[in-house]
N, C-alpha and C positions, 0 to 999 in steps of 0.2 A: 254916514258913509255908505257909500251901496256895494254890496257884497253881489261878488260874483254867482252865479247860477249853477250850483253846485250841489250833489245830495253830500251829506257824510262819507258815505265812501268815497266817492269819486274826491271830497277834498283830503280825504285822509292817503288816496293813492297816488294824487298825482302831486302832494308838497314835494317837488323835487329838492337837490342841491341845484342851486340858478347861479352860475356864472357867465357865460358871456353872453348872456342874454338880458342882464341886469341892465337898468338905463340910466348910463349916470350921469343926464342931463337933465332929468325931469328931478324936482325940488318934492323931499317926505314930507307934508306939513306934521307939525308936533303934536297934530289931534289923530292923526292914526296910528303913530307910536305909540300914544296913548291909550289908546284903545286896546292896541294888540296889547298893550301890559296889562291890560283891565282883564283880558283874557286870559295871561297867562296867570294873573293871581289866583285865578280859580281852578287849577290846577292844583291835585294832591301838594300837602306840606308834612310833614314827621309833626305829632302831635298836634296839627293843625296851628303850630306857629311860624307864623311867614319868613323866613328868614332867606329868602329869594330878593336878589336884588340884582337892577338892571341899570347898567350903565348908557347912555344911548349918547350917542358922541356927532356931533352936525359941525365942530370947528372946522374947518379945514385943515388947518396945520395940524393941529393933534391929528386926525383923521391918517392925515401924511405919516405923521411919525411911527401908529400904531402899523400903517402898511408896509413902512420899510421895516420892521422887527420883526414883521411876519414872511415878505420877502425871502429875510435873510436866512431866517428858520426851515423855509418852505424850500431854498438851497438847499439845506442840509438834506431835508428829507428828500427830496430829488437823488441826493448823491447814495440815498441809501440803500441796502437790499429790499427795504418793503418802498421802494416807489411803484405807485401802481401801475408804471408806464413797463417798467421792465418783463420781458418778452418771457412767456412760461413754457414755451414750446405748442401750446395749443392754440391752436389757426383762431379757434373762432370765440377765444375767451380774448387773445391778443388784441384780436379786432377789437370788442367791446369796449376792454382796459386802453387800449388806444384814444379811445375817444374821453372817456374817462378820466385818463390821464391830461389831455391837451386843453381839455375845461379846468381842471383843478391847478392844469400851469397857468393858466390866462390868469386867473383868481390871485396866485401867488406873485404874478409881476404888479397885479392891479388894485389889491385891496383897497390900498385909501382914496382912490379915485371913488369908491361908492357916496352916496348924497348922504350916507349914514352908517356908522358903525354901531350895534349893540354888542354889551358884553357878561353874559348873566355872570353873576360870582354869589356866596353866600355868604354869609356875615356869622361869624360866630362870637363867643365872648373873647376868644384869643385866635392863636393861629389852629391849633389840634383842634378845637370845636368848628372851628369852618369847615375844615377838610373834612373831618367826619360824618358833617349836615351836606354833603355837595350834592347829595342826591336829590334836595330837594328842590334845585334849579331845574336839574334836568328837564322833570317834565313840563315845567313852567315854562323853559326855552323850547321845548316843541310844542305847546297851544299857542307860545311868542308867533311861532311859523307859519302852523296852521292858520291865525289870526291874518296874518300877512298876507297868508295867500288868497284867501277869502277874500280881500280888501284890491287883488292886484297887483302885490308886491313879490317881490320873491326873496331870498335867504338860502344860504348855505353851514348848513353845519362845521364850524372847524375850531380844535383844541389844540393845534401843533403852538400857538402862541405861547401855554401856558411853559414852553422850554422856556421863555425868557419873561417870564410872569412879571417878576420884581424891573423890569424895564417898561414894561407895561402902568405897572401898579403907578411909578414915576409920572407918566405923560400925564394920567389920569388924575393924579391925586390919590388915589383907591388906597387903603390903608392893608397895606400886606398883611401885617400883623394879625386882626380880625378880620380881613374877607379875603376869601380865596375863588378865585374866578376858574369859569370852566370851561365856558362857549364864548367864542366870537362868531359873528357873524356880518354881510352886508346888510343890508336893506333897501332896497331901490324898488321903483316898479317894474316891471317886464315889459318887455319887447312881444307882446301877444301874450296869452293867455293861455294858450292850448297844451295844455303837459299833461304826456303819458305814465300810466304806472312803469313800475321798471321791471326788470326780469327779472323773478323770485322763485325759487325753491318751490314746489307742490308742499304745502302743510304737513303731510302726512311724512316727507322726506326730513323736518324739523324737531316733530312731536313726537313725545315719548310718552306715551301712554300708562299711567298708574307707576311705573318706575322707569330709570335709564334703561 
């Protein structure tokens, strides 16, 4: 697969969240999904046992289903004080969250139209051992991304699903009981290539030096 022209940094700044610029006419073959899991397994594990597991969903229907659960979810969060849409009084943080906002709504009318859904979850012996090990998705599901991106594809982080997890768990088969899921995300390729880092905080406005 040919990776894009990218140093480390610049892939690790410009992984964006991609929603309407995801292409969801162009087809994932199942050896780049592949791939990007090859990547993500190499990614920190607690005790160095893998207990990261990726769901990666290309049905349609199911695809459908997982979108309208999310949808519906993504309703809720719309109606709520922390939507990001909602106006803070400040001109030019509104502007930003503005935009911010009307990608992350495009996302929640549109999830199962993507050509693929992934869904990291972790597997434990029961339910309490899953949830306790979730951390070891995590960063599996961001080398998932950075993999993606590398390759052309883009992804967006998003965990509002896990409101209605056991609906999820349903479409999938996924065993509620031992795995507990944490990330969903699309997968498609992009509509171009060119992503900027995003506005962040100066370092020194984050870090705290030898103590809080």
């Amino acid at each position: 697969m040919t990776l894009l022209d990218l140093t480390p940094d610049q892939l690790l700044s410009t992984t964006r969240a991609v929603r309407k610029r995801l292409d969801f006419t162009r087809p994932v073959p199942d050896d780049v999904a592949r791939e990007c899991v090859a990547m993500a397994l190499q990614a920190p594990s607690g005790s160095n046992v893998v207990t990261m597991r990726f769901v990666v969903v290309r049905d349609e229907e199911k695809r459908r289903a997982i979108g309208e659960v999310y949808r519906q979810v993504y309703a809720m969060y719309k109606a709520s004080p922390g939507y990001a849409g909602r106006p803070t009084g400040d001109a030019g943080r509104d502007r930003v969250q503005s935009r911010v906002a009307s990608s992350a709504d495009y996302l929640g009318e549109y999830m199962g139209e993507a050509p693929v859904l992934v869904i990291g979850c972790n597997e434990g012996r029961d339910r309490a051992s899953a949830l306790a090990g979730i951390g070891n998705i995590l960063p599996g599901m961001w080398s998932f991304m950075l993999a993606a991106r590398a390759r052309g594809l883009g992804t967006a982080w998003t965990s509002m699903h896990v409101a209605r997890e056991r609906d999820v768990a349903e479409i999938l088969g996924i065993p509620y009981d031992t795995v507990a899921q944490a990330v969903l995300t699309p997968l498609a390729y992009t509509k171009g290539t060119d992503f900027r880092p995003a506005g962040r905080p100066a370092p020194d406005q984050v870090i705290h030096w030898d103590a809080w």
